[in-house]
Each structure stands twice: as structure tokens, then as C-alpha cells.
ROZA-963542 format. One record per residue (C-alpha): residue in three letters; x, y, z. Coordinates in pm, whole numbers, plus 32768, in hexadecimal, padded with zeros to 4 digits. Layout:
N
<tigu vose="ALA" xx="X" yy="Y" zz="Z"/>
...
***
This chain:
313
<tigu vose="UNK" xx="D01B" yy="1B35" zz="BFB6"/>
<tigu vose="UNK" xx="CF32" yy="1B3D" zz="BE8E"/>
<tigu vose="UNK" xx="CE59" yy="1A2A" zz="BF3D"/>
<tigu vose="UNK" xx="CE09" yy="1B20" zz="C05D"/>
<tigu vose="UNK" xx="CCA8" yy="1AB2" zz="C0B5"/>
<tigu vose="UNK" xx="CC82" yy="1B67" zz="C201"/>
<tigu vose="UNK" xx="CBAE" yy="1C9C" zz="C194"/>
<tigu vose="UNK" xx="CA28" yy="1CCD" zz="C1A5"/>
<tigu vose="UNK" xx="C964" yy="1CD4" zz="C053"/>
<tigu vose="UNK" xx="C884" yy="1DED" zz="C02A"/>
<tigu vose="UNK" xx="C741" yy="1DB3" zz="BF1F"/>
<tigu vose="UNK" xx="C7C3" yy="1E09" zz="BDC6"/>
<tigu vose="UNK" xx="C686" yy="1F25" zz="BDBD"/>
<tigu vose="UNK" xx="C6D7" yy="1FBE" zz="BF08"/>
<tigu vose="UNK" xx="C85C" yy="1FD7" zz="BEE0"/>
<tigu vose="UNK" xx="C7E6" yy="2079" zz="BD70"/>
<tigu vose="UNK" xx="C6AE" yy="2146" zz="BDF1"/>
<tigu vose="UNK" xx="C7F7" yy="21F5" zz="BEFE"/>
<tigu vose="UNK" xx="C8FA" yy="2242" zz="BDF7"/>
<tigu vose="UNK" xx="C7F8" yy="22E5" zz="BD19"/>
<tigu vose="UNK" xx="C775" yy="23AD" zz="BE62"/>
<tigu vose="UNK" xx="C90D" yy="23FD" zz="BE76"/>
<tigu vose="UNK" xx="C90F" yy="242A" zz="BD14"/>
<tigu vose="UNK" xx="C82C" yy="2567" zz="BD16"/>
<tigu vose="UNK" xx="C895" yy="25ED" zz="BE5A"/>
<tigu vose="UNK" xx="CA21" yy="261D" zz="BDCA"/>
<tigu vose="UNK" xx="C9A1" yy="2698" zz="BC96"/>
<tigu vose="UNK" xx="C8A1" yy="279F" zz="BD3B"/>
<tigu vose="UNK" xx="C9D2" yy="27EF" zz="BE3C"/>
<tigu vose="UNK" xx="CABE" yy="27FA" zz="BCD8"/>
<tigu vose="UNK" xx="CA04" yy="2910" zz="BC2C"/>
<tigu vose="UNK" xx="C9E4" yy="29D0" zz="BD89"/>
<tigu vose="UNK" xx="CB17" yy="29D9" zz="BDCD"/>
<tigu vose="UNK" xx="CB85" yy="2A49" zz="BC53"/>
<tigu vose="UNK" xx="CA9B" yy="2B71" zz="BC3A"/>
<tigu vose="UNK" xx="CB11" yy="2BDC" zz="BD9C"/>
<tigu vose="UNK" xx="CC56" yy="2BDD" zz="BD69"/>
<tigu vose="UNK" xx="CC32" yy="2CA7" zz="BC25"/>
<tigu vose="UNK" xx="CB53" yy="2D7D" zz="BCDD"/>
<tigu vose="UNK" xx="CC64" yy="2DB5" zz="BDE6"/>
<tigu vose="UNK" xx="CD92" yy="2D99" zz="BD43"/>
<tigu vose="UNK" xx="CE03" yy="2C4E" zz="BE1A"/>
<tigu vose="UNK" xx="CED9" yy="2B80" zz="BD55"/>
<tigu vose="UNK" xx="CECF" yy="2AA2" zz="BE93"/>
<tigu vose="UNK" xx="CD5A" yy="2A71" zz="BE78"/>
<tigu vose="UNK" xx="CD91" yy="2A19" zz="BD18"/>
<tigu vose="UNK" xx="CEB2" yy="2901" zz="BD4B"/>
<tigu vose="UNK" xx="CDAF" yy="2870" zz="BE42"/>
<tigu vose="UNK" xx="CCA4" yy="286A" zz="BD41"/>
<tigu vose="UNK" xx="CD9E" yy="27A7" zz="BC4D"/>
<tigu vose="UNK" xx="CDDD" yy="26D0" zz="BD51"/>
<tigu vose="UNK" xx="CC85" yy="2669" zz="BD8F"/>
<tigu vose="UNK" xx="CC40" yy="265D" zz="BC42"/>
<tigu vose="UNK" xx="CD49" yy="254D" zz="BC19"/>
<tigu vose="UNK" xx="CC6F" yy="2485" zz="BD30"/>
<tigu vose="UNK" xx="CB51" yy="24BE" zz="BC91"/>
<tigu vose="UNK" xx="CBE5" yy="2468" zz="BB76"/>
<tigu vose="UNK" xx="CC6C" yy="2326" zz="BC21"/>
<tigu vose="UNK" xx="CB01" yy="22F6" zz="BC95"/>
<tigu vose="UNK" xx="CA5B" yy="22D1" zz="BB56"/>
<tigu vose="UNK" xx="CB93" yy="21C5" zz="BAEF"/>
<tigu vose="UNK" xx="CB43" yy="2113" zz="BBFA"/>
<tigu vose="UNK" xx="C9CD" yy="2116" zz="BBC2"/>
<tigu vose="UNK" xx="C9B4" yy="20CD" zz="BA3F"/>
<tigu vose="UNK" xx="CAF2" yy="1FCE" zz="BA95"/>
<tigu vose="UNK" xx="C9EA" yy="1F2A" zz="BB9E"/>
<tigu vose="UNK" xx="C904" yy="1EF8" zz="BA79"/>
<tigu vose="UNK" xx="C9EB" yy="1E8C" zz="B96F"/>
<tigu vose="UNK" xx="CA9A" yy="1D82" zz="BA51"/>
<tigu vose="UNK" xx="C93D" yy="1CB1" zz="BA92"/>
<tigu vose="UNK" xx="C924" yy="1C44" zz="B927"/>
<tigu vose="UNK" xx="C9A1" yy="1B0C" zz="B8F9"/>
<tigu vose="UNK" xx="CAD5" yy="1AB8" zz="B7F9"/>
<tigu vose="UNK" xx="CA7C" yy="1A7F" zz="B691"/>
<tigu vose="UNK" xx="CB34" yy="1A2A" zz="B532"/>
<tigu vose="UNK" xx="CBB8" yy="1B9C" zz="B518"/>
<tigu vose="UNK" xx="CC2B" yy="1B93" zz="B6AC"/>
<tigu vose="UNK" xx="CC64" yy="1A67" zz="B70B"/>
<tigu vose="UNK" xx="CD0A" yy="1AEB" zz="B867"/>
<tigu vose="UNK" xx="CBD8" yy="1B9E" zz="B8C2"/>
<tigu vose="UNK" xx="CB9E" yy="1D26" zz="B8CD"/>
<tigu vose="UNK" xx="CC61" yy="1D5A" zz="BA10"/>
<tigu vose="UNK" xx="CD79" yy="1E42" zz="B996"/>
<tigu vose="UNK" xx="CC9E" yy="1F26" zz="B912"/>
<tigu vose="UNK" xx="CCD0" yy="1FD7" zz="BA6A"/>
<tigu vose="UNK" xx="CE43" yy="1FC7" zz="BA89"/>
<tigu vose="UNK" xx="CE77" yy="205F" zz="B916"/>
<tigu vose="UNK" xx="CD70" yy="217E" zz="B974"/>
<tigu vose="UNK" xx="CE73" yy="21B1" zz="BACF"/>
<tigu vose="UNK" xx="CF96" yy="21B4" zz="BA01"/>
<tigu vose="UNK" xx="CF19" yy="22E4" zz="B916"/>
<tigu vose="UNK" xx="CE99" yy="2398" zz="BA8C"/>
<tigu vose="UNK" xx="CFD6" yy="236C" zz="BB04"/>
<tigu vose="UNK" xx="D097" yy="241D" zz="B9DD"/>
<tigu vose="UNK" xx="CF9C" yy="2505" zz="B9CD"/>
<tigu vose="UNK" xx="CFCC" yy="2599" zz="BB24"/>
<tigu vose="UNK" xx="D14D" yy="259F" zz="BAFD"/>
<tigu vose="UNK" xx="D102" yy="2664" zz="B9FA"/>
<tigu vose="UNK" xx="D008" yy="2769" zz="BABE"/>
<tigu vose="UNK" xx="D128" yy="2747" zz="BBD3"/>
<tigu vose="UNK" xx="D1FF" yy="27D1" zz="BB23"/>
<tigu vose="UNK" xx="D140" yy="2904" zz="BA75"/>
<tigu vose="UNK" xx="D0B9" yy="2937" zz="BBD1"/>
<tigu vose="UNK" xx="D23D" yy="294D" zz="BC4D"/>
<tigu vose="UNK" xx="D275" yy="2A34" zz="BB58"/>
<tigu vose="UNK" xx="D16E" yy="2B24" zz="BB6B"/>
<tigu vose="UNK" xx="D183" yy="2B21" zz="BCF4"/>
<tigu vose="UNK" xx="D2E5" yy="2B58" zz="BCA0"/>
<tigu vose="UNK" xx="D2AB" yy="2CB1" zz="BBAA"/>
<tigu vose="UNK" xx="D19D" yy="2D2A" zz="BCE3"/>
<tigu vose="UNK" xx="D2C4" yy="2D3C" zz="BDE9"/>
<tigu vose="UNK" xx="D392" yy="2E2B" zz="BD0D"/>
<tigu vose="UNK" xx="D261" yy="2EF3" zz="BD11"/>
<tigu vose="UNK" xx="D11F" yy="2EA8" zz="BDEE"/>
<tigu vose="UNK" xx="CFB0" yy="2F2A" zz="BDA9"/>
<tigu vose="UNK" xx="CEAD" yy="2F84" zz="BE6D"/>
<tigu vose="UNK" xx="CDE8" yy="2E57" zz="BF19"/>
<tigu vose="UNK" xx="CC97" yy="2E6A" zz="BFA4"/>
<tigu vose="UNK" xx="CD09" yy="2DAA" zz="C0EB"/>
<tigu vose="UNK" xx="CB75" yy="2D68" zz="C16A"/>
<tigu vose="UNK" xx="CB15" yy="2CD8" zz="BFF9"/>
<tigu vose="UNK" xx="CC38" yy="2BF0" zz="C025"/>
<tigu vose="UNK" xx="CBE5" yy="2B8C" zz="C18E"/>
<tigu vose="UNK" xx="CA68" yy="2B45" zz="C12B"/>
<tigu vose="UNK" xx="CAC6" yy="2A85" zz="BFFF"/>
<tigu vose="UNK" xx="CBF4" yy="29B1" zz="C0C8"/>
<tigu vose="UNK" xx="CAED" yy="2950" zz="C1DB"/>
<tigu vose="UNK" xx="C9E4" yy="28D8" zz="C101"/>
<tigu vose="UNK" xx="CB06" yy="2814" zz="C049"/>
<tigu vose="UNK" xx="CB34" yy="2764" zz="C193"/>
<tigu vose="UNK" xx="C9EA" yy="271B" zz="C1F8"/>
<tigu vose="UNK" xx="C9DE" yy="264A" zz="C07B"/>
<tigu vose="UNK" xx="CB11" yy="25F2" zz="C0AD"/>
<tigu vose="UNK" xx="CAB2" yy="2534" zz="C1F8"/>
<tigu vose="UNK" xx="C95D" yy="24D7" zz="C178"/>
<tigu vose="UNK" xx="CA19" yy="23D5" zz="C033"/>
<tigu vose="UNK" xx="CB07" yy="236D" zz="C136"/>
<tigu vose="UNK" xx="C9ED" yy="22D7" zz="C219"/>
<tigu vose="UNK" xx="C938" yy="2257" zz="C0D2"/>
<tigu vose="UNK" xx="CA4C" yy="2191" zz="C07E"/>
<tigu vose="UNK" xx="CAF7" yy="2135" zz="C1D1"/>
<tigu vose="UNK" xx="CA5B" yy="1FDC" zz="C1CA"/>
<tigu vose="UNK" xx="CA6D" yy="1FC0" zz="C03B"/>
<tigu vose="UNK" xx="CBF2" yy="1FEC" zz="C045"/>
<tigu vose="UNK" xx="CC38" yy="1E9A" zz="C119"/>
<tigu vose="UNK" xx="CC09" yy="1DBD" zz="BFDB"/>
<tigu vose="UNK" xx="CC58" yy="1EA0" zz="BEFD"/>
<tigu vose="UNK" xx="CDDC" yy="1F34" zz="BE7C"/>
<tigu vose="UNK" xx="CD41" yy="2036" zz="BDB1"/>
<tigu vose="UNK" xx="CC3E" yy="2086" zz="BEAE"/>
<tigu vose="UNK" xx="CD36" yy="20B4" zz="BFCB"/>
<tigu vose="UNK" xx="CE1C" yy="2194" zz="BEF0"/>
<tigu vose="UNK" xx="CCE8" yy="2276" zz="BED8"/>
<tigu vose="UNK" xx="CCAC" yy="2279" zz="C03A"/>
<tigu vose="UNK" xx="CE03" yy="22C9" zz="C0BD"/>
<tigu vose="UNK" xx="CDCC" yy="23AE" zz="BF95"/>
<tigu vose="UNK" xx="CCC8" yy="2464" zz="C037"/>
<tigu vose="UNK" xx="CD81" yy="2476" zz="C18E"/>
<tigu vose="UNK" xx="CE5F" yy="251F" zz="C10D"/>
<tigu vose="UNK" xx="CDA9" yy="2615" zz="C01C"/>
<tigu vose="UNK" xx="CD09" yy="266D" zz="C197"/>
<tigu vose="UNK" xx="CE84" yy="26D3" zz="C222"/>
<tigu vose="UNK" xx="CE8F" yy="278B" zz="C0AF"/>
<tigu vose="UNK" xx="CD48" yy="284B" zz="C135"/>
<tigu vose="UNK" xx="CDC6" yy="28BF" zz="C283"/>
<tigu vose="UNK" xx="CEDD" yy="2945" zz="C1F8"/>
<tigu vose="UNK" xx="CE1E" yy="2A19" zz="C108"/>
<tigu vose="UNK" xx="CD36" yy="2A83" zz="C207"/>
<tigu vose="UNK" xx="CE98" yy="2AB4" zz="C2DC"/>
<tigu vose="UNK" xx="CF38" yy="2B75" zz="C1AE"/>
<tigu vose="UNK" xx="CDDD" yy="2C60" zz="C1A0"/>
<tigu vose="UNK" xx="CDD0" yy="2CD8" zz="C2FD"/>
<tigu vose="UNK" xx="CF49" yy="2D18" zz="C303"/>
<tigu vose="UNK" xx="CEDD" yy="2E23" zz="C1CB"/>
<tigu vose="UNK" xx="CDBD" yy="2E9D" zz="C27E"/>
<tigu vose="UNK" xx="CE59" yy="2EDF" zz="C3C6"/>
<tigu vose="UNK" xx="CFCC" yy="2F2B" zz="C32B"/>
<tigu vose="UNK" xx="CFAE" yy="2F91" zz="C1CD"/>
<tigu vose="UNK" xx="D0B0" yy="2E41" zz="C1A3"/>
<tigu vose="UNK" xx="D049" yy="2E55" zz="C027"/>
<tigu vose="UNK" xx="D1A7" yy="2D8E" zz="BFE8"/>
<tigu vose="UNK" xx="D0CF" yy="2C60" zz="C0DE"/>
<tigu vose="UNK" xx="D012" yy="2C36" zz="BFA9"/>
<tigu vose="UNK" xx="D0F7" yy="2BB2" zz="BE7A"/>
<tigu vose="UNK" xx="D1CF" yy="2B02" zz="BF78"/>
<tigu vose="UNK" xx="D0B8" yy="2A44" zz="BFE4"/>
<tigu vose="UNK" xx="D05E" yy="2A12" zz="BE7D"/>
<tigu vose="UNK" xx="D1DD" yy="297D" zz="BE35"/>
<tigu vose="UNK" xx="D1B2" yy="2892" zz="BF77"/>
<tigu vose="UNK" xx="D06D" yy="27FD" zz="BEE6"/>
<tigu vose="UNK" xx="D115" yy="27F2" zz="BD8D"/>
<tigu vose="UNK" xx="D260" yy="2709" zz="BE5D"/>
<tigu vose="UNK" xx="D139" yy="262C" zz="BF01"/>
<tigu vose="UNK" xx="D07D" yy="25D6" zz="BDCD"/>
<tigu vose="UNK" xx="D209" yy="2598" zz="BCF8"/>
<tigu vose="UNK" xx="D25F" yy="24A7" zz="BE51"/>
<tigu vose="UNK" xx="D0EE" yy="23E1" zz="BE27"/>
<tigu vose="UNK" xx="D106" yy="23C6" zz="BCAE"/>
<tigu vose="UNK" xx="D267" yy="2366" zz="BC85"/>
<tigu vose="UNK" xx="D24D" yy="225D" zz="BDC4"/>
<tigu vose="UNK" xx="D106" yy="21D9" zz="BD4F"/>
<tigu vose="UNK" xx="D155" yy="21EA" zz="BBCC"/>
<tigu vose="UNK" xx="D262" yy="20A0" zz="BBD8"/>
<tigu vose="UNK" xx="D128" yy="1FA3" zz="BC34"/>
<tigu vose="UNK" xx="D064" yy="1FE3" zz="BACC"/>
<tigu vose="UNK" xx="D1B6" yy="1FD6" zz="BA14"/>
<tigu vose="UNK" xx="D221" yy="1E88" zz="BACB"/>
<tigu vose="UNK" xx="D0D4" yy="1E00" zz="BA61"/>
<tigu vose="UNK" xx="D0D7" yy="1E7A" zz="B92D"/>
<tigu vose="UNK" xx="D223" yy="1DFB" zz="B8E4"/>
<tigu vose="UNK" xx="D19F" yy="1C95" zz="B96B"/>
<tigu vose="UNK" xx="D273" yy="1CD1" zz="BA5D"/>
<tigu vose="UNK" xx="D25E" yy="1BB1" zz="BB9E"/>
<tigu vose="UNK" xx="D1BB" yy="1C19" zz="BCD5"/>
<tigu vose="UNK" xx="D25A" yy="1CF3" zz="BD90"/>
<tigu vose="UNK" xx="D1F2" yy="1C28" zz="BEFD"/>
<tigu vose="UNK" xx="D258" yy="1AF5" zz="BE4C"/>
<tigu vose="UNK" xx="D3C9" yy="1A60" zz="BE50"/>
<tigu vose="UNK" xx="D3E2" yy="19B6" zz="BD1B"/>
<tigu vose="UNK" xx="D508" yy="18DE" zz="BDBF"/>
<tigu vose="UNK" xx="D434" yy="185B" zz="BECC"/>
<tigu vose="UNK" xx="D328" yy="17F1" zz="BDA7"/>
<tigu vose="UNK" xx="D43E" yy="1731" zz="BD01"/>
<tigu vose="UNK" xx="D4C5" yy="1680" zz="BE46"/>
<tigu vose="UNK" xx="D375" yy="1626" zz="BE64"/>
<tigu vose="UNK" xx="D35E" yy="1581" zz="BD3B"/>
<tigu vose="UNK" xx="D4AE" yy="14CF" zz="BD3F"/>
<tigu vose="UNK" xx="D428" yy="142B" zz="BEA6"/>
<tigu vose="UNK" xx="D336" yy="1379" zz="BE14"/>
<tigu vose="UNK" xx="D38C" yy="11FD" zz="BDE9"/>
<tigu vose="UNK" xx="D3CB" yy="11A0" zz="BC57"/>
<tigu vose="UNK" xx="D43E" yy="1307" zz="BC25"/>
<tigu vose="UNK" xx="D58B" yy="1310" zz="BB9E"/>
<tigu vose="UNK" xx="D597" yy="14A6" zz="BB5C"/>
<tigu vose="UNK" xx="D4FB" yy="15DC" zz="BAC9"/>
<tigu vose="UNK" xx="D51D" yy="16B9" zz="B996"/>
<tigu vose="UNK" xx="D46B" yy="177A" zz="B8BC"/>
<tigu vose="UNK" xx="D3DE" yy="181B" zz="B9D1"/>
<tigu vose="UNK" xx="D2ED" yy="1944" zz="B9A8"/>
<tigu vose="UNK" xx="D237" yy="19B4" zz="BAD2"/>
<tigu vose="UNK" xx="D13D" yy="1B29" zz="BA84"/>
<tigu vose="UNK" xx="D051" yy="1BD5" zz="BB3E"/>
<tigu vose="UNK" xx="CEF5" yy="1BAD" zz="BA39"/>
<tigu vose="UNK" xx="CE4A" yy="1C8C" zz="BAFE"/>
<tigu vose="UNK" xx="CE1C" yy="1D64" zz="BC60"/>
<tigu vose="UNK" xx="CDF1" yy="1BE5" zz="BD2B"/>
<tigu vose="UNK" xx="CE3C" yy="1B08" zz="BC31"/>
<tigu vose="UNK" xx="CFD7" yy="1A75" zz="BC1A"/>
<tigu vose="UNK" xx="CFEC" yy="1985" zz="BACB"/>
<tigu vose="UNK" xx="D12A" yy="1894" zz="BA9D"/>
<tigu vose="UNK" xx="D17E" yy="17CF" zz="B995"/>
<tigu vose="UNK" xx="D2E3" yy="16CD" zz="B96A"/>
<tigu vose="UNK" xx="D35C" yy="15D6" zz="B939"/>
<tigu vose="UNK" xx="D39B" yy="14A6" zz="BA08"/>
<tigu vose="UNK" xx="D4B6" yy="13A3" zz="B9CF"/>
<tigu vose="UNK" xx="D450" yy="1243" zz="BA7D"/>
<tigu vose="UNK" xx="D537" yy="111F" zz="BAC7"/>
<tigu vose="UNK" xx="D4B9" yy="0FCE" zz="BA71"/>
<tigu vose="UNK" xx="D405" yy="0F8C" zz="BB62"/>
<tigu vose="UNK" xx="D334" yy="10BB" zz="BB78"/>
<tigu vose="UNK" xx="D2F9" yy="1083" zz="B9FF"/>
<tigu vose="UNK" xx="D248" yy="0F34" zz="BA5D"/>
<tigu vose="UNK" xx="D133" yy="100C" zz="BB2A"/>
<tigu vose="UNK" xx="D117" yy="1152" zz="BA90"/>
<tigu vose="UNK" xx="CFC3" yy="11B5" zz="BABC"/>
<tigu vose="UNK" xx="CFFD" yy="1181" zz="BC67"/>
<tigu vose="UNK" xx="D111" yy="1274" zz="BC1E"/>
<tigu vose="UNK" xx="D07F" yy="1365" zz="BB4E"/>
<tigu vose="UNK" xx="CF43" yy="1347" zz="BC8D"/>
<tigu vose="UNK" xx="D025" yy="137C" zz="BD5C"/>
<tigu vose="UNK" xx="D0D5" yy="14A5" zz="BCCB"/>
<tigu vose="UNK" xx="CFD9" yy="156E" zz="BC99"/>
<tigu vose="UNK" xx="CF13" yy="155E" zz="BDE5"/>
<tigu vose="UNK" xx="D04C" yy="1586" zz="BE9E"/>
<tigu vose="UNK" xx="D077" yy="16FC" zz="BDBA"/>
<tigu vose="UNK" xx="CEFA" yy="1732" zz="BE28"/>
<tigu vose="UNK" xx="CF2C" yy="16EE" zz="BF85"/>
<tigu vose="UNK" xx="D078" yy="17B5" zz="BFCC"/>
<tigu vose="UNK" xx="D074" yy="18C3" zz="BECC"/>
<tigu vose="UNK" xx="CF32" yy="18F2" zz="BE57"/>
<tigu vose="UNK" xx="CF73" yy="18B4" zz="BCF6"/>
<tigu vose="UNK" xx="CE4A" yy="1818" zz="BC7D"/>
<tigu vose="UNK" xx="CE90" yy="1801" zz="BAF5"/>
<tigu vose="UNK" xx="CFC8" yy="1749" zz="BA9C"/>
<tigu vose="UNK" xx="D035" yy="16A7" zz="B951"/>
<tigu vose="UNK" xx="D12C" yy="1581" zz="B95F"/>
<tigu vose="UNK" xx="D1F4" yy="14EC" zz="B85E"/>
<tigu vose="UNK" xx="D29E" yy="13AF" zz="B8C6"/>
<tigu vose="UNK" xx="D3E4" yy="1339" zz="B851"/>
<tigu vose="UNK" xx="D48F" yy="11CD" zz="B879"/>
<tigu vose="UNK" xx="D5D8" yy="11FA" zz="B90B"/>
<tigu vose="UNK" xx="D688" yy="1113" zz="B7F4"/>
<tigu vose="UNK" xx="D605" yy="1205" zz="B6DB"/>
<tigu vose="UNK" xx="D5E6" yy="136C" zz="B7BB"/>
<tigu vose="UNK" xx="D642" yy="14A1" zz="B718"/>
<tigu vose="UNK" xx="D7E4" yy="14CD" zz="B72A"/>
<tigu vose="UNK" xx="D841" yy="162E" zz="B7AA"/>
<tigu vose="UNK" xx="D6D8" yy="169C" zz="B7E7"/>
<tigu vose="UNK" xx="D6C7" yy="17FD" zz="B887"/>
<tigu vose="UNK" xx="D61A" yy="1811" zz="B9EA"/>
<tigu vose="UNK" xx="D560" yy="1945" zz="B990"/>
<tigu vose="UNK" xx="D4EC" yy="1988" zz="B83F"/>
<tigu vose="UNK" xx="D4D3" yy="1888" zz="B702"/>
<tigu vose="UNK" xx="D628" yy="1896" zz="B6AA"/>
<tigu vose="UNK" xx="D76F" yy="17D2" zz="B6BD"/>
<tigu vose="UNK" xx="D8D1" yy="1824" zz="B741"/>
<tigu vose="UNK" xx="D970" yy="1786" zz="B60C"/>
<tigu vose="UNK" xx="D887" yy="1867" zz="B512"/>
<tigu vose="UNK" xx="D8FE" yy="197C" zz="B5E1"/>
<tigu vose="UNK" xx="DA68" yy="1938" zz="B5D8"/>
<tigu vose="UNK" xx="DA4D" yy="18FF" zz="B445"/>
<tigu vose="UNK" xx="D9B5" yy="1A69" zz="B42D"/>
<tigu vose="UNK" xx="DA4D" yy="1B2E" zz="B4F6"/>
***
């Protein structure tokens, strides 16, 4: 639930002072990895390097997005600086669908015909990767547990360590078997990973984007909720949105019977601390309707009408 307030805070300076330690390591371990697998002709050492660059990549997001989001809402944003970091994950997520599928397709041209590896160059290279690997998953273990963006870079990292062993796997099968095949197939399993975590990961930024409503929300319990409130006659008009990574937004608008007209404000209380309290929305916009003069054919979702629909279609 957005209102998840079970994780420990870490100082704002420490949790930036270990992404920028994370920062350099992946981008040291980046440029390794490149000139060794140039050097030795691994295309597998290569699709690694991509792959960590992505995280580092995602690093620096998250770090300038850490920066960005602490500046309060002015007359240009008036929601706040927030989704700076999911618009910077959307183009990170297109862009490694895009290196997954070069990568597929170069490991792909390397199995018709495979050149010579330097298995040990690939080995040396694949361990260090692990050791960094391991080192920015233990920098931000404790980060990730308030954090979505921090815990996709952490399971991130776990699993750029499995991409490591089987690099330093796919090198000692060449140096003990001459497997050079081991190489681009290894390559065009790295290349499936990275297409599985992009296109699984790339549906949250769009769904924001699109003010799409929370994904751990049900908008239908939202609206019972509403409707069980005493004066509430029903619900339209609704619009519920994620504004940003913790924050769910809803505004709608609520048709009152007579009597709940008569004490309005103890409704509108009423409403919004019981959306606080079970659903963690926190910024809610009503618009309050008398039942004798309510909107006639008023859409649920949306700011439309049945009626204007039927005359258009």
C-alpha cells in the first residue's frame, strides 16, 4: 500500500554519500570490463559491461532523482519534482531493450562463426565484476526497504552477480575446452535477462506516466469506502493517480442526500481521513453535489457522461 510506513530511514547524506561510492565502482567495473572484452574478443564480457552500465546508469537516476525530489513544489510544479525519477527510468528502460536486442543479435552472428576468446582475461574481469557487484548490493541492502527505485537496483545487482558467474563459468569452459561457442551463447542469455527486466519493470513508469491508479490500490474498494460514509448518496467523477513513487492523489465527486448536505464539512472530515487511514491517500479533492441537482448520467471514472457518449458515438 502506498502508506507503507514500516521501513528504516537512512540520513539523506549517507544513503547519497553510498550510491555515489556505487556510482564509481559500476562505472570503474564498466570501462574494465569494455576494454577487456575488446582485448579478448568476449562478446560476453561486453553484454555484462552494458548491463552494468544500465545500473550505473540507474544509479546516477536515482541519485540526481534523490536531489531533485527534496525541493519543494513551486508555480511551475506545483506537484513537486518527484517524477523526475520515474521519467529518467522510463528512457533506461527503453534504452536497454534496445542494447538487448543488438546484443541478441550480435551474440547471434558470433554462433555462426566464433572467435578466439582469451578465457583468463574474461575470468579476471567476471570476478572483479562480482566482487562490485556484491559490494553496491550491500551499500544499498538497507537503502532499498523504503525505497521502489532503490530495491529495483538492488535485486538489480543480485542478479548482475549470477550474470558474473556465468561469465566467469563461460571463461573456464574456453580455457579448459576451447567451448568458444560458451561465449556468444552466454552473451544471448544475458541479452534474454536484461529484455525480461526491462519489459517487466518498464509497465510501472508508463502506468504513472499515464496517471494511471495505483497498482496496490483497488479503486472499487476506495469507492465503497466512500459510499459508507453516512450523507453519501454516491460517487462519480472519480479520478484516482499515482503523483509520485508514495504518493496516490484522488479527486470526485460526491453526491449527498439531504441530510448529509446539512453537515458537509463533518463529511468532507470524515472522508478524507478515512482515505488517509486505509489507503494512504493523503491529497484528495472533493466536489460535493446535492442529490436534488447531481449530475444526470455522470460517468464513474473519468469526467464524462453516458448520455454525451451515447449522442457521439
Amino acid at each position: 500500500m502506498p502508506h507503507d510506513h514500516g521501513h528504516a530511514h537512512i540520513d539523506p547524506k549517507s544513503g547519497d554519500r553510498r550510491v555515489s561510492v556505487a556510482i564509481w565502482a559500476n562505472a570503474l567495473l564498466t570501462v574494465a570490463q569494455i576494454v577487456g572484452g575488446l582485448l579478448s574478443g568476449s562478446l560476453a564480457l561486453i553484454a555484462d559491461a552494458l548491463h552494468n552500465f544500465s545500473d550505473m546508469a540507474s544509479l546516477v537516476i536515482a541519485f540526481v532523482a534523490r536531489k531533485i525530489a527534496r525541493r519543494p513544489a513551486d508555480e511551475r510544479m506545483t506537484f513537486g519534482y518527484g517524477r523526475v525519477e520515474i521519467v529518467a527510468a522510463l528512457i533506461n528502460y527503453t534504452t536497454l531493450i534496445l542494447i538487448g536486442v543488438y546484443l541478441i543479435y550480435e551474440g547471434g552472428m558470433r554462433m555462426i562463426d566464433p572467435p578466439e576468446v582469451q578465457g583468463w582475461t574474461v575470468v579476471i574481469l567476471g570476478a572483479v565484476a562480482l566482487v562490485v557487484d556484491t559490494l553496491t548490493a550491500l551499500l544499498t541492502w538497507s537503502m532499498q526497504k523504503g525505497s521502489v527505485n532503490i530495491r529495483a537496483l538492488f535485486l538489480h545487482n543480485l542478479s548482475d552477480a549470477l550474470a558474473s558467474v556465468a561469465v566467469i563459468v563461460g571463461g573456464s569452459l574456453i580455457i579448459l575446452y576451447d567451448m568458444r561457442w560458451v561465449d556468444p551463447a552466454i552473451t544471448i542469455g544475458i541479452a534474454l535477462y536484461i529484455l525480461y527486466l526491462a519489459s517487466t519493470e518498464i509497465g510501472g513508469p508508463i502506468r504513472t506516466l499515464m496517471l494511471g491508479s495505483p497498482p496496490d490500490l483497488d479503486c472499487g474498494d476506495v469507492i465503497d469506502a466512500i459510499r459508507g460514509i453516512d450523507g453519501v448518496a454516491d460517487v462519480h467523477h472519480v479520478h484516482l493517480w499515482q503523483m509520485q513513487e508514495h504518493e496516490a492523489a484522488l479527486d470526485c465527486h460526491v453526491v449527498l442526500t439531504k441530510e448529509g448536505w446539512a453537515r458537509i464539512e463533518g463529511i468532507k472530515t470524515e472522508i478524507k481521513a478515512r482515505l488517509n487511514d486505509r489507503f494512504g491517500i493523503a491529497h484528495s479533492s472533493l466536489e460535493f453535489e446535492h442529490e436534488d441537482h447531481a449530475h444526470t448520467n455522470a460517468d464513474l471514472y473519468g469526467h464524462g457522461s453516458s448520455a454525451r457518449k451515447e449522442e457521439t458515438g
